[in-house]
C-alpha positions as CSV (number, residue, x, y, z in Angstrom):
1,X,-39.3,35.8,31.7
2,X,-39.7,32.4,31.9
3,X,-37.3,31.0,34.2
4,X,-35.2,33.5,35.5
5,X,-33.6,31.9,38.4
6,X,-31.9,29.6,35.8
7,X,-30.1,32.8,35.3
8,X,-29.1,33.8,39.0
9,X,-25.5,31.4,38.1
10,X,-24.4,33.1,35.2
11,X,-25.0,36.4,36.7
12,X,-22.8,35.4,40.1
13,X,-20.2,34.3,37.5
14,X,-20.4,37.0,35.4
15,X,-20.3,39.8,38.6
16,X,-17.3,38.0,39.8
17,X,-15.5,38.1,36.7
18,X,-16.7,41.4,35.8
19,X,-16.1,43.0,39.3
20,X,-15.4,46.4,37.9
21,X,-18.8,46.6,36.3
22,X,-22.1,47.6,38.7
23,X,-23.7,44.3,39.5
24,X,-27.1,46.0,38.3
25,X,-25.1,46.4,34.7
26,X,-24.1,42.6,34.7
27,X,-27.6,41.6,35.3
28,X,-29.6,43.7,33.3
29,X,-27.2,42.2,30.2
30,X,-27.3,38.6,31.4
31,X,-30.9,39.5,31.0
32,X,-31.2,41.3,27.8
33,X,-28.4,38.9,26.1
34,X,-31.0,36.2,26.7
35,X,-34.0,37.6,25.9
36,X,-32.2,38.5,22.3
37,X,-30.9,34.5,22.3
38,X,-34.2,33.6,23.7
39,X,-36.3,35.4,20.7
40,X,-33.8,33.9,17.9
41,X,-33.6,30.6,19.0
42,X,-35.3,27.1,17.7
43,X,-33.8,25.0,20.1
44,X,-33.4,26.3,24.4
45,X,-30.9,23.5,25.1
46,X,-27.4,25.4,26.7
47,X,-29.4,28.7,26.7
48,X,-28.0,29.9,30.1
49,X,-24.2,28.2,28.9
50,X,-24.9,30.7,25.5
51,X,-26.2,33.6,27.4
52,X,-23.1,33.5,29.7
53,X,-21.0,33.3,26.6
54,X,-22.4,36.3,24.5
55,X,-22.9,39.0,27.7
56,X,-19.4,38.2,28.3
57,X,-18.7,39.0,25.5
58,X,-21.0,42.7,25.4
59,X,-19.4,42.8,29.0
60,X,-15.7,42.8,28.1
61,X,-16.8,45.3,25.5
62,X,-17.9,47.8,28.2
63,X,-14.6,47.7,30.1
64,X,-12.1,50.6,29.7
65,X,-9.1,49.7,27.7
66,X,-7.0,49.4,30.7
67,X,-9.3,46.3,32.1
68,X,-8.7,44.6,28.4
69,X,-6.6,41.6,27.5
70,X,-4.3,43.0,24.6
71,X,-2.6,40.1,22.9
């Protein structure tokens, strides 16, 4: 992959924020997030900014229900 150090941020953000996650499961979906971003996109401007968005996103999804926000 092109670039992966661009990544190493989003996955310290990510681990911190996900602390209750294996730090091997964070980066292995910071890194598959972005290759599916990656493959899709037309324009790489704010890929690591959208990559951090969307395996937050998969991330909170892999959380037991007690780790969830519930509004």
């Amino acid at each position: 992959m092109a670039n992966e150090h661009s990544l190493d941020p989003v996955i310290d953000f990510l681990t911190g924020r996900f602390s209750q996650l294996a730090p091997q499961t964070v980066a292995e979906t910071v890194y598959a997030t972005h290759a599916q971003l990656k493959e899709k996109a037309t324009i790489t401007t704010h890929m690591a900014s959208l990559t951090q968005r969307k395996a937050a996103e998969t991330l909170a999804q892999m959380l037991p229900a007690e780790h969830t926000h519930q509004v």
